[in-house]
N, CA, C and O atoms as a Tripos MOL2 file, in Angstrom:
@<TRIPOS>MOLECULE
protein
  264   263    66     0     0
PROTEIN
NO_CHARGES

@<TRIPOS>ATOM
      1 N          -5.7970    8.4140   16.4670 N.3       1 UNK1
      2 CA         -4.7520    7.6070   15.8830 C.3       1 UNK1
      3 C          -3.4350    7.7680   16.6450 C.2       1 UNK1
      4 O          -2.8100    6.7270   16.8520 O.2       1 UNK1
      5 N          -2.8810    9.0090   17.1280 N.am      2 UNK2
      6 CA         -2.2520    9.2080   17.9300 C.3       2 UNK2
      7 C          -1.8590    8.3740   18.9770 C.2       2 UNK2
      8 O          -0.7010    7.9610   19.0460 O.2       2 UNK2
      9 N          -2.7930    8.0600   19.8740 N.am      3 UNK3
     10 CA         -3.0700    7.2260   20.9100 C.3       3 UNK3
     11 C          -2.8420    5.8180   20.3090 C.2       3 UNK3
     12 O          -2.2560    4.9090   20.8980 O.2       3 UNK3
     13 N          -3.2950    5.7560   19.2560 N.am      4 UNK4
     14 CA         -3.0060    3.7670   19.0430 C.3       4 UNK4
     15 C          -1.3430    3.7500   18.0700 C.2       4 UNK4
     16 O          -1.0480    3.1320   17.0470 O.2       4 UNK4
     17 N          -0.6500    4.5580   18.7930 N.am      5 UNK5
     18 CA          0.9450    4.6930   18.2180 C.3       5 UNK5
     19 C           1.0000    4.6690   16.0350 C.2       5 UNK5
     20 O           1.8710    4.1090   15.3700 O.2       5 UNK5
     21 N           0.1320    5.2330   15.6380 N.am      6 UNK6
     22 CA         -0.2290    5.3130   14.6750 C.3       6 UNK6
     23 C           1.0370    6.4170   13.8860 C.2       6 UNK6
     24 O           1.1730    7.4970   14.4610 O.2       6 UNK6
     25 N           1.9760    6.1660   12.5660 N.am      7 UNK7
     26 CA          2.9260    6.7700   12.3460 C.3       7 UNK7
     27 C           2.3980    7.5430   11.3180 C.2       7 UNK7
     28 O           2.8840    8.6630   11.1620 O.2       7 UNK7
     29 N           1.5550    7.1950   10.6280 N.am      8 UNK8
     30 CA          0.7010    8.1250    9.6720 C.3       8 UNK8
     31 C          -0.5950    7.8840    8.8270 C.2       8 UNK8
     32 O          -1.2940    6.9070    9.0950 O.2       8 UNK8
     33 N          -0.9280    8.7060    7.8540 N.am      9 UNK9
     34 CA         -2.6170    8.2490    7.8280 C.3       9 UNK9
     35 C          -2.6750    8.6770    6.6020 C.2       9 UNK9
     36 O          -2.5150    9.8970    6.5720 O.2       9 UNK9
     37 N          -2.7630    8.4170    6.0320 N.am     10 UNK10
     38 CA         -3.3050    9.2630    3.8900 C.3      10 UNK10
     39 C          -4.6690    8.3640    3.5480 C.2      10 UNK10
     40 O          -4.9600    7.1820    3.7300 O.2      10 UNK10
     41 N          -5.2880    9.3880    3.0230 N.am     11 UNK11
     42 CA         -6.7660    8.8830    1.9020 C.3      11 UNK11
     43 C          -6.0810    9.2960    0.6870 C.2      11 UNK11
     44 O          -4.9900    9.8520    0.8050 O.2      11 UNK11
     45 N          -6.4940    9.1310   -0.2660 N.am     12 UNK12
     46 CA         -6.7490    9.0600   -1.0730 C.3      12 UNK12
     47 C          -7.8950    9.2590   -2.2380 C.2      12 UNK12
     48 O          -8.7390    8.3780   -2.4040 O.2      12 UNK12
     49 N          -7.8900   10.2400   -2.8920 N.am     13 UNK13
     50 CA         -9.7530    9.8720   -3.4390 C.3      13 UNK13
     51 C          -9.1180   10.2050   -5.2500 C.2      13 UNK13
     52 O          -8.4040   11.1800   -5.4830 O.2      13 UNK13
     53 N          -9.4030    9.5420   -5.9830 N.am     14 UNK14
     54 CA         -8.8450    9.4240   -7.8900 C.3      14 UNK14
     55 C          -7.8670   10.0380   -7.3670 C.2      14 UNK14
     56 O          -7.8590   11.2610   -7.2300 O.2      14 UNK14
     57 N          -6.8360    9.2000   -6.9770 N.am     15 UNK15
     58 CA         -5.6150    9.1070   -7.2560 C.3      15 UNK15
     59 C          -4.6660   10.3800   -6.7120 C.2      15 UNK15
     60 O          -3.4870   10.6680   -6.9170 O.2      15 UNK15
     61 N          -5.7200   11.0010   -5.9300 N.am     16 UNK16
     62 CA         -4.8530   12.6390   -5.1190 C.3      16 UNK16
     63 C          -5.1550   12.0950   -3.9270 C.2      16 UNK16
     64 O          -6.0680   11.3010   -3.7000 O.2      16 UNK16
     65 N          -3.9700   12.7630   -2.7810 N.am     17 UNK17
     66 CA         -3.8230   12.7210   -1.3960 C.3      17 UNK17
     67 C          -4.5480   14.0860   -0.9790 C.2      17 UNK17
     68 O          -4.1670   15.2460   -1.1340 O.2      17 UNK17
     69 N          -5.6430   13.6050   -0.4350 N.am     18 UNK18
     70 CA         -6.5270   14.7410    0.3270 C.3      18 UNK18
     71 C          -6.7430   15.0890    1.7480 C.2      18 UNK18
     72 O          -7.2680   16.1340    2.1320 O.2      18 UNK18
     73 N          -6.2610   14.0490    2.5660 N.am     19 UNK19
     74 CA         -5.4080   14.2870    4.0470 C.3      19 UNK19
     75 C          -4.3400   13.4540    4.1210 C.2      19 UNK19
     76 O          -4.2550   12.2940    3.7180 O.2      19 UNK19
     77 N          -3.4120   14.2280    4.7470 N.am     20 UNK20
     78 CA         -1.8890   13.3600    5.0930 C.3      20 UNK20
     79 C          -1.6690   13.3940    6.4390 C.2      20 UNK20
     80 O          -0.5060   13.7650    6.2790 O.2      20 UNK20
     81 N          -1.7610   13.3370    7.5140 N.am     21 UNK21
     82 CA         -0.9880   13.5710    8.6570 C.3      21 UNK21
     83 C          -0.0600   12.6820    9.2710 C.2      21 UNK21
     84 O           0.1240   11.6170    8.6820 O.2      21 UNK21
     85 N           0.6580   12.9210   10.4860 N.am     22 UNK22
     86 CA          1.5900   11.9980   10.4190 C.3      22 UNK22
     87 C           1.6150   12.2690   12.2000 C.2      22 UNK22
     88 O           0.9070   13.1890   12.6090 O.2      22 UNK22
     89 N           2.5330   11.3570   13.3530 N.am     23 UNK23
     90 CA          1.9510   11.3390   14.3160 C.3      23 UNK23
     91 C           3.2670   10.7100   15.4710 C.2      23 UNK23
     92 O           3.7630    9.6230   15.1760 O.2      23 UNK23
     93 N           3.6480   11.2590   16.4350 N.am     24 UNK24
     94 CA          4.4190   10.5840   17.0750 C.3      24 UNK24
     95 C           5.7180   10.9050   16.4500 C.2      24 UNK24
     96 O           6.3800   10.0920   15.8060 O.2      24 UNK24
     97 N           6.1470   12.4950   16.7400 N.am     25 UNK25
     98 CA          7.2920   12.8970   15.8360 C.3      25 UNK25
     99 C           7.6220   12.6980   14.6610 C.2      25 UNK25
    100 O           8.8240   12.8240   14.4280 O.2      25 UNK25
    101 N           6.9110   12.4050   13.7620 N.am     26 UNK26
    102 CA          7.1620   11.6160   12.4760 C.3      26 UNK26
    103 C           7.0960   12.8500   11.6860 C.2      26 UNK26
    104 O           6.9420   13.9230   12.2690 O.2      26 UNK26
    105 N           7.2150   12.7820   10.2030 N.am     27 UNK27
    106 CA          7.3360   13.6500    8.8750 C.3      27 UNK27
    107 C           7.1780   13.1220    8.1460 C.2      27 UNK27
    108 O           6.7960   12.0130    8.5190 O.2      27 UNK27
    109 N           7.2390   13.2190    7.0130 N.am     28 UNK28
    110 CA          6.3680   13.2280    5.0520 C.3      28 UNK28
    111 C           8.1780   12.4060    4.8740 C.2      28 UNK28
    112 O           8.3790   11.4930    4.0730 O.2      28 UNK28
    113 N           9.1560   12.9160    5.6840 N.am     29 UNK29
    114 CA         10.6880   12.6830    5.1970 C.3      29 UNK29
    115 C          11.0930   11.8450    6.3300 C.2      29 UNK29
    116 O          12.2790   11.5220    6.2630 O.2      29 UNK29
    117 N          10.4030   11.3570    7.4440 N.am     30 UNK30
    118 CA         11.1380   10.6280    8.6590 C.3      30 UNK30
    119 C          11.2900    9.0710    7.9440 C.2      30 UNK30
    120 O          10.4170    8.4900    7.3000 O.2      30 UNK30
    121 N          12.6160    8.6010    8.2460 N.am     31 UNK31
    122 CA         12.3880    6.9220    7.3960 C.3      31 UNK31
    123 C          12.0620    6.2910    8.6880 C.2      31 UNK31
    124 O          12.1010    6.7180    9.8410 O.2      31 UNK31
    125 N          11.6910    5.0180    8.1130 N.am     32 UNK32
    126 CA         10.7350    3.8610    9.1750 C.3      32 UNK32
    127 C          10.4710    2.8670    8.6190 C.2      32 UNK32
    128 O           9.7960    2.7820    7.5930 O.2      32 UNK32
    129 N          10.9660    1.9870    9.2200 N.am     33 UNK33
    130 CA         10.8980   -0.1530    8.9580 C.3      33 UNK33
    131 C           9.4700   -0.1320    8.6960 C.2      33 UNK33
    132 O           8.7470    0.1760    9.6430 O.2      33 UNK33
    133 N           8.7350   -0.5100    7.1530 N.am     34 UNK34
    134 CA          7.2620   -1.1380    6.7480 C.3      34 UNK34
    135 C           7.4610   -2.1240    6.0700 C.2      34 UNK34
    136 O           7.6160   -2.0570    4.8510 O.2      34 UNK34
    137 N           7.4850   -2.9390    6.5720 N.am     35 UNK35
    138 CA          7.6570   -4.6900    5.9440 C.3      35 UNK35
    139 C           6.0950   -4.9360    5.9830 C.2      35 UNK35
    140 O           5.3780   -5.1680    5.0100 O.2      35 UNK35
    141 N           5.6370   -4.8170    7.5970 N.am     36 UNK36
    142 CA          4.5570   -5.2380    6.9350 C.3      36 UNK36
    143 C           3.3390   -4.3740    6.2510 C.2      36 UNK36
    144 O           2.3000   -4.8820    5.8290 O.2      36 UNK36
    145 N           3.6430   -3.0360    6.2210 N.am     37 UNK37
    146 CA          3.0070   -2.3010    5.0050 C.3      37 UNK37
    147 C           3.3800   -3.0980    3.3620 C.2      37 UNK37
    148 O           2.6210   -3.5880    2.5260 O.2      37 UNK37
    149 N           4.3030   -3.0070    3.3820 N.am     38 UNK38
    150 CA          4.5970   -3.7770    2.4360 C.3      38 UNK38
    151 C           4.3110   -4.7330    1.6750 C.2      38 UNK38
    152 O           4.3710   -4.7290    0.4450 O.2      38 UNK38
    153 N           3.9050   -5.8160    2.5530 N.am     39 UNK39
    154 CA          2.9440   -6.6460    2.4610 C.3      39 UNK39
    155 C           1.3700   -6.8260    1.8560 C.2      39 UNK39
    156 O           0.8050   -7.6120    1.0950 O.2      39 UNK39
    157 N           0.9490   -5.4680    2.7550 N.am     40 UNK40
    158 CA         -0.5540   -4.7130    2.2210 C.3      40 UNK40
    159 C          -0.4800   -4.3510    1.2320 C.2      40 UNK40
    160 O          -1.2440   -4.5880    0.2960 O.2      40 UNK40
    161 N           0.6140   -3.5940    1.2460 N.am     41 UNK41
    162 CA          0.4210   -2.9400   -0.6310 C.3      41 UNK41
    163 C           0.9130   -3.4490   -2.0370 C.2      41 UNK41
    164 O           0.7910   -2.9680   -3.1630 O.2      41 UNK41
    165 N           1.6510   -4.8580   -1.4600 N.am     42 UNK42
    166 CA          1.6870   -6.0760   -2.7870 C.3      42 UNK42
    167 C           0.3660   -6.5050   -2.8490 C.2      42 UNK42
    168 O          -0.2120   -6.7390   -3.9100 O.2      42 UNK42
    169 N          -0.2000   -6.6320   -1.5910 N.am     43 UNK43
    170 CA         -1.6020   -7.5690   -2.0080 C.3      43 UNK43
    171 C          -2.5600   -6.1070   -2.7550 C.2      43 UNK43
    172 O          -3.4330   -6.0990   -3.6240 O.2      43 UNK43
    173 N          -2.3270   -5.6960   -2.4650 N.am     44 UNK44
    174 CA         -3.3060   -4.5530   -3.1910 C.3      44 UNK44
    175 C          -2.8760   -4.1020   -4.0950 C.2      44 UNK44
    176 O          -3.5070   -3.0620   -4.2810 O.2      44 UNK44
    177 N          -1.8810   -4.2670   -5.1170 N.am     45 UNK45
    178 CA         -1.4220   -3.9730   -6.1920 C.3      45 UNK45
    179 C          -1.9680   -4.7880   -6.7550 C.2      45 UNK45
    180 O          -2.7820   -4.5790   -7.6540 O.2      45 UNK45
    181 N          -1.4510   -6.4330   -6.1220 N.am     46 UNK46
    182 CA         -2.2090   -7.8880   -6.9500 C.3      46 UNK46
    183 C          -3.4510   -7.7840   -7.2790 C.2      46 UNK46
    184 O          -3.9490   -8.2390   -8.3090 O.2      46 UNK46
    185 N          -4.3390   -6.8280   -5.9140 N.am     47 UNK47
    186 CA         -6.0290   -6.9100   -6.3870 C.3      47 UNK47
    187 C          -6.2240   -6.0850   -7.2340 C.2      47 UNK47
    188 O          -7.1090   -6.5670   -7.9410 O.2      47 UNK47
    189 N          -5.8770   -4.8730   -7.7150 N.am     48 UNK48
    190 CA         -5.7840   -4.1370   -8.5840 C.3      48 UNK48
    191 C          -5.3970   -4.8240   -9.8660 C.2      48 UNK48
    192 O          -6.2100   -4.8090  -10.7910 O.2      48 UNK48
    193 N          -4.2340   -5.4280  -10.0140 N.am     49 UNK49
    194 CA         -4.0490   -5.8990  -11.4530 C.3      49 UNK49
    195 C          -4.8380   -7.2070  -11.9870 C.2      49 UNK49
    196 O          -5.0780   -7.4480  -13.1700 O.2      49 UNK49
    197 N          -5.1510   -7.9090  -11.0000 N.am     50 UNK50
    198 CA         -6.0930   -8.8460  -11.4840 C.3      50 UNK50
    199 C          -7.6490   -8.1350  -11.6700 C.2      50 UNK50
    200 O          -8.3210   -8.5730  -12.6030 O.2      50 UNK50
    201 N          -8.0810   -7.3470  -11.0460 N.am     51 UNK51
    202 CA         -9.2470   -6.5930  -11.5890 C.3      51 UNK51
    203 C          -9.1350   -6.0970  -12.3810 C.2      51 UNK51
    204 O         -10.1810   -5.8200  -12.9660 O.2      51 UNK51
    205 N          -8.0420   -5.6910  -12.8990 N.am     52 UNK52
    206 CA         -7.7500   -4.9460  -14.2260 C.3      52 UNK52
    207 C          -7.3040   -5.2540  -15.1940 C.2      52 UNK52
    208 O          -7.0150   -4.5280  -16.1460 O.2      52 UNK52
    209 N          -7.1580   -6.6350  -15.0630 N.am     53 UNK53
    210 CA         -6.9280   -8.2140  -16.4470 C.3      53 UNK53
    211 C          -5.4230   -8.8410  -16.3740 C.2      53 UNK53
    212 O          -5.0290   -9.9400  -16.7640 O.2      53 UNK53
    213 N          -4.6610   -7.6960  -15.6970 N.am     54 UNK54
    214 CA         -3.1800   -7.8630  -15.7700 C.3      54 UNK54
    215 C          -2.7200   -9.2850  -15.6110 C.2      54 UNK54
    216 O          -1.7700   -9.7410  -16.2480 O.2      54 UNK54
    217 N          -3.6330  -10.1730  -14.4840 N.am     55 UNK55
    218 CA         -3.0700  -11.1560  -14.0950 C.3      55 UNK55
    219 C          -4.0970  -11.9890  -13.8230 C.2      55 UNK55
    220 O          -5.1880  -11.5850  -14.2260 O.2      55 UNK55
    221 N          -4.0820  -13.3190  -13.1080 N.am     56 UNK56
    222 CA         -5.3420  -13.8800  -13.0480 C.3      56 UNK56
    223 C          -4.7560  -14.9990  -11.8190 C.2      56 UNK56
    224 O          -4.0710  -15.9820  -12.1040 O.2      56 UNK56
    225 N          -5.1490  -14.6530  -10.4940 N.am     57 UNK57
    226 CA         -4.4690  -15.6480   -9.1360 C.3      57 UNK57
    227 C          -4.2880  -16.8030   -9.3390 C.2      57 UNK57
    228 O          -3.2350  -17.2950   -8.9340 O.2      57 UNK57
    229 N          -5.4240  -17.7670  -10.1540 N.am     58 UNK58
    230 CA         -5.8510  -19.1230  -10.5280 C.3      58 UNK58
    231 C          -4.3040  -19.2010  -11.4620 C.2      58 UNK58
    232 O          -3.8270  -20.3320  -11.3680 O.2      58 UNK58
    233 N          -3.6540  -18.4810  -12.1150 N.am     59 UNK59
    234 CA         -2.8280  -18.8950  -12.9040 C.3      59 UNK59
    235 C          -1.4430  -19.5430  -11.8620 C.2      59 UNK59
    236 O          -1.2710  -19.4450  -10.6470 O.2      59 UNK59
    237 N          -0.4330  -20.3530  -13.1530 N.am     60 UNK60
    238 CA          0.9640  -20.4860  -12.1050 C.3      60 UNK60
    239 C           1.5850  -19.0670  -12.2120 C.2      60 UNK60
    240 O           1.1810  -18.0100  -12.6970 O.2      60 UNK60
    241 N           2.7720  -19.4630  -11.5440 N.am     61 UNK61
    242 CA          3.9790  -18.0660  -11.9030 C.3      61 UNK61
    243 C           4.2830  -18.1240  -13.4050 C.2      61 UNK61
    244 O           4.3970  -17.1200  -14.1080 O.2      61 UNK61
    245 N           4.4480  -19.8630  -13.9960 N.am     62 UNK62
    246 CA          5.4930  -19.8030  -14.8060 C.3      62 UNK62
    247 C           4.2630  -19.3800  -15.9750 C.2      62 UNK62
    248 O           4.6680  -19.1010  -17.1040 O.2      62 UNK62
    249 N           3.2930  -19.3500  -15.8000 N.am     63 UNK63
    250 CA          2.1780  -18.8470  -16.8910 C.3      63 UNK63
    251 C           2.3800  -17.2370  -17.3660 C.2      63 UNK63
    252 O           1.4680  -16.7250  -18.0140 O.2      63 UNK63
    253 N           3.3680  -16.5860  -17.0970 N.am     64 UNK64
    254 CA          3.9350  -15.3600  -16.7100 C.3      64 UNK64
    255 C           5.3750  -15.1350  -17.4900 C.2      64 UNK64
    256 O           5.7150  -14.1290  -18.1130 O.2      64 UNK64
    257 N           5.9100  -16.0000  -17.3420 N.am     65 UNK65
    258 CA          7.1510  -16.3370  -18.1990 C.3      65 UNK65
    259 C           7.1850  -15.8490  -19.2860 C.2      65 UNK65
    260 O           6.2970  -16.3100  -20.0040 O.2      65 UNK65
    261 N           8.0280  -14.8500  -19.9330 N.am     66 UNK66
    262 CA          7.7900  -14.6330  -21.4060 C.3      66 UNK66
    263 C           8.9000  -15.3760  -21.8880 C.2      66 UNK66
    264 O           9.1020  -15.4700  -23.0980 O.2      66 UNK66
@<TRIPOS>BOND
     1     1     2 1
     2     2     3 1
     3     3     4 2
     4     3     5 am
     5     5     6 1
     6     6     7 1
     7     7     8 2
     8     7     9 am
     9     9    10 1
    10    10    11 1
    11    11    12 2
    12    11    13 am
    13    13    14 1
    14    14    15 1
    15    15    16 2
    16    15    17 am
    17    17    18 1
    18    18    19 1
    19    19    20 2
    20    19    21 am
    21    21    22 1
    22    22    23 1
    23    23    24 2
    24    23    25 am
    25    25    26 1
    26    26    27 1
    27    27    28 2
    28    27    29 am
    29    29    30 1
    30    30    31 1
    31    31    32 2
    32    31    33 am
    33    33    34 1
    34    34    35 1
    35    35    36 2
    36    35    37 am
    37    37    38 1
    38    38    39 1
    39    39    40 2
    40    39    41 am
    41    41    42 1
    42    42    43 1
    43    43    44 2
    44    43    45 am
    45    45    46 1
    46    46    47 1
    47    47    48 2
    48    47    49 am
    49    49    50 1
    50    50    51 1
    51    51    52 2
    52    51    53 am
    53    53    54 1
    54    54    55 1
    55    55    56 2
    56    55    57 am
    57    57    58 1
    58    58    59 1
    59    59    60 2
    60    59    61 am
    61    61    62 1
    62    62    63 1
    63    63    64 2
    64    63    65 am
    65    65    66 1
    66    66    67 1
    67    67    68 2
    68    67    69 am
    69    69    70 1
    70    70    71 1
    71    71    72 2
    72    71    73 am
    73    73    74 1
    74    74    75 1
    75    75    76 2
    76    75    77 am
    77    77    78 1
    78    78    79 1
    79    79    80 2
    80    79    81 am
    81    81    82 1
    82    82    83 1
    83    83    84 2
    84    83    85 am
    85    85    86 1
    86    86    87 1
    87    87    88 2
    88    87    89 am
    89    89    90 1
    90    90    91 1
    91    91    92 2
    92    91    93 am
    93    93    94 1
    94    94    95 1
    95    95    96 2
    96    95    97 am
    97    97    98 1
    98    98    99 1
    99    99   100 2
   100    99   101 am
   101   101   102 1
   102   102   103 1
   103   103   104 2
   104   103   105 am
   105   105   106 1
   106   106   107 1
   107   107   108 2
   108   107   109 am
   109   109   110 1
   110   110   111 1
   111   111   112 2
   112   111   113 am
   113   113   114 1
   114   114   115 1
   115   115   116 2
   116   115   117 am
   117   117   118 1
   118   118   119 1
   119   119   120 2
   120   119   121 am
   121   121   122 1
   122   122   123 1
   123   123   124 2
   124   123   125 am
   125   125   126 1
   126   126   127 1
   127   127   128 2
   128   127   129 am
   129   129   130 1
   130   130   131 1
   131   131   132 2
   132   131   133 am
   133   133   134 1
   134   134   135 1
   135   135   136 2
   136   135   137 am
   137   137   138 1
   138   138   139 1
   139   139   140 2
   140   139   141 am
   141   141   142 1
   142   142   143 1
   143   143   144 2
   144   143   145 am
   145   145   146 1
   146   146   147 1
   147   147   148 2
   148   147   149 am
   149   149   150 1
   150   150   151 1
   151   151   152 2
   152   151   153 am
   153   153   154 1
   154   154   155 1
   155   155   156 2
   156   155   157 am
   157   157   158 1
   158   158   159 1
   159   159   160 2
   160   159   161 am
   161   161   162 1
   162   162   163 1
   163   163   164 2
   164   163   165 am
   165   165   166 1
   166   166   167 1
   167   167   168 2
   168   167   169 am
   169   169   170 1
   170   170   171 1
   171   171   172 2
   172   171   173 am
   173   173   174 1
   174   174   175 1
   175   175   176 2
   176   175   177 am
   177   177   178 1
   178   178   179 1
   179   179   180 2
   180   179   181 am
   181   181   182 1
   182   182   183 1
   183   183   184 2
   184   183   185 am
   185   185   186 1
   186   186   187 1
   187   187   188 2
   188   187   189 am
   189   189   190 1
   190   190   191 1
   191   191   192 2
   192   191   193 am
   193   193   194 1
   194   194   195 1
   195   195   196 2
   196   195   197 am
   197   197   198 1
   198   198   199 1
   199   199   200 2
   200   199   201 am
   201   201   202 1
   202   202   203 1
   203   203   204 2
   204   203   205 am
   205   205   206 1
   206   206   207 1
   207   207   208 2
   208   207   209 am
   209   209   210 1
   210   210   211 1
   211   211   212 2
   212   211   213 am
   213   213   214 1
   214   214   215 1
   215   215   216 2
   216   215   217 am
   217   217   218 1
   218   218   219 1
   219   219   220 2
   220   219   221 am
   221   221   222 1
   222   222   223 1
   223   223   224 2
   224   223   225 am
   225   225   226 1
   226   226   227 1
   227   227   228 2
   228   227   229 am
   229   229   230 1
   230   230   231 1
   231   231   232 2
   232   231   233 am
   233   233   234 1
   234   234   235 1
   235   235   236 2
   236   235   237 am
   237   237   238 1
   238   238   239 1
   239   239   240 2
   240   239   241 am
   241   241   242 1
   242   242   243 1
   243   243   244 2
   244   243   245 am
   245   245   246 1
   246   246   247 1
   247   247   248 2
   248   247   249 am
   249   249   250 1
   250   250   251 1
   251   251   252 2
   252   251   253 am
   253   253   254 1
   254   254   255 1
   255   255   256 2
   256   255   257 am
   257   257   258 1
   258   258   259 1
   259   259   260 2
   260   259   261 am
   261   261   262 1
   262   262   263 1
   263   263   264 2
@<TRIPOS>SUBSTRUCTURE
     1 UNK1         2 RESIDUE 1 A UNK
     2 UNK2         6 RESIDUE 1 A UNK
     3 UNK3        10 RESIDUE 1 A UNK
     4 UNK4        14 RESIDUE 1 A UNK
     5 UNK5        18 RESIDUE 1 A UNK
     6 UNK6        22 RESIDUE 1 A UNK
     7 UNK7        26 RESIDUE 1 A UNK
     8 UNK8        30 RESIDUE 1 A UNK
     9 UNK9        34 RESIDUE 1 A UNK
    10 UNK10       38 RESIDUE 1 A UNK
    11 UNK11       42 RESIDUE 1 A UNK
    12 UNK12       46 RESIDUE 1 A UNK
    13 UNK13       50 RESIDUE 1 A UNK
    14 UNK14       54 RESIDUE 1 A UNK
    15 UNK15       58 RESIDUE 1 A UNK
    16 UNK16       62 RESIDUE 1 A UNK
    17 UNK17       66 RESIDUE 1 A UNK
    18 UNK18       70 RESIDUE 1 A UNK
    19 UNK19       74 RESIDUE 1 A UNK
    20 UNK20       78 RESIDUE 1 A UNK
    21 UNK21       82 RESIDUE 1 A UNK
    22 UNK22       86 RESIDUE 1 A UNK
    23 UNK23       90 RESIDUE 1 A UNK
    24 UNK24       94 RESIDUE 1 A UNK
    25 UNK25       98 RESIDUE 1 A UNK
    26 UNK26      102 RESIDUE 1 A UNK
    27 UNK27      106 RESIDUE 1 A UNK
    28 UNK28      110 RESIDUE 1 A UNK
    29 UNK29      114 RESIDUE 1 A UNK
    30 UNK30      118 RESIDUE 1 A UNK
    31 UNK31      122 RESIDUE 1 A UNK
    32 UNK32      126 RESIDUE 1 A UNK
    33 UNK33      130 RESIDUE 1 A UNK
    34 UNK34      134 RESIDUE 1 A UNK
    35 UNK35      138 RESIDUE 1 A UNK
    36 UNK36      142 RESIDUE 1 A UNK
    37 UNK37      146 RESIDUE 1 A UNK
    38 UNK38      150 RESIDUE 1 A UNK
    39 UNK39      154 RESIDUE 1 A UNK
    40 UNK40      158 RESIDUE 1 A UNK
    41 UNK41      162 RESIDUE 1 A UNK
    42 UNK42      166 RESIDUE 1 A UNK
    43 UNK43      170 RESIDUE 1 A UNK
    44 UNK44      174 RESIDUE 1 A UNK
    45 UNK45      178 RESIDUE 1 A UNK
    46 UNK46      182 RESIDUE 1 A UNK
    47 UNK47      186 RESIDUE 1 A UNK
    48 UNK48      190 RESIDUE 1 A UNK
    49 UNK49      194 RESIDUE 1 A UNK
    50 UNK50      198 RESIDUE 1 A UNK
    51 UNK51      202 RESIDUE 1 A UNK
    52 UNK52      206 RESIDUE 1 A UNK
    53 UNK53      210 RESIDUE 1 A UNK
    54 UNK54      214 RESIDUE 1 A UNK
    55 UNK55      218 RESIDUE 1 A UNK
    56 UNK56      222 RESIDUE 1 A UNK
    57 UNK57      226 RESIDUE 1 A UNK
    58 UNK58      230 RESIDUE 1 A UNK
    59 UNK59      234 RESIDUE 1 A UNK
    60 UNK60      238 RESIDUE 1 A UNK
    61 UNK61      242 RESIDUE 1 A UNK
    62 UNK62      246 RESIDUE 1 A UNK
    63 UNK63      250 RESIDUE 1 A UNK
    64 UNK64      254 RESIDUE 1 A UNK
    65 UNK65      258 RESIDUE 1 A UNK
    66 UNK66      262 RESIDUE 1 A UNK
């Protein structure tokens, strides 16, 4: 990962971090521009809450509206 300029790496397994490393001077505390992480992890929140009833894609926004 190193080699493909990779800034860091976490698994995950129920909800604990079971490797963390990090790569290319970086730290657990170094800040760094993730827009498009960001990105990944709205859509994966979305797949999460629609698997989990929260929401449903087929719907509008304003179906949401309270």
């Amino acid at each position: 990962m190193q080699n493909k300029n990779t800034k860091s790496f976490i698994v995950l397994h129920n909800g604990r971090i079971v490797i963390e490393a990090y790569f290319n001077k970086r730290t657990a505390i170094t800040p760094w521009y993730w827009a498009s992480a960001g990105k990944t992890f709205t859509a994966s929140l979305t797949d999460i809450a629609e698997q989990e009833g929260y929401l449903n894609i087929q719907n509008k926004v304003y179906d949401y509206n309270s």
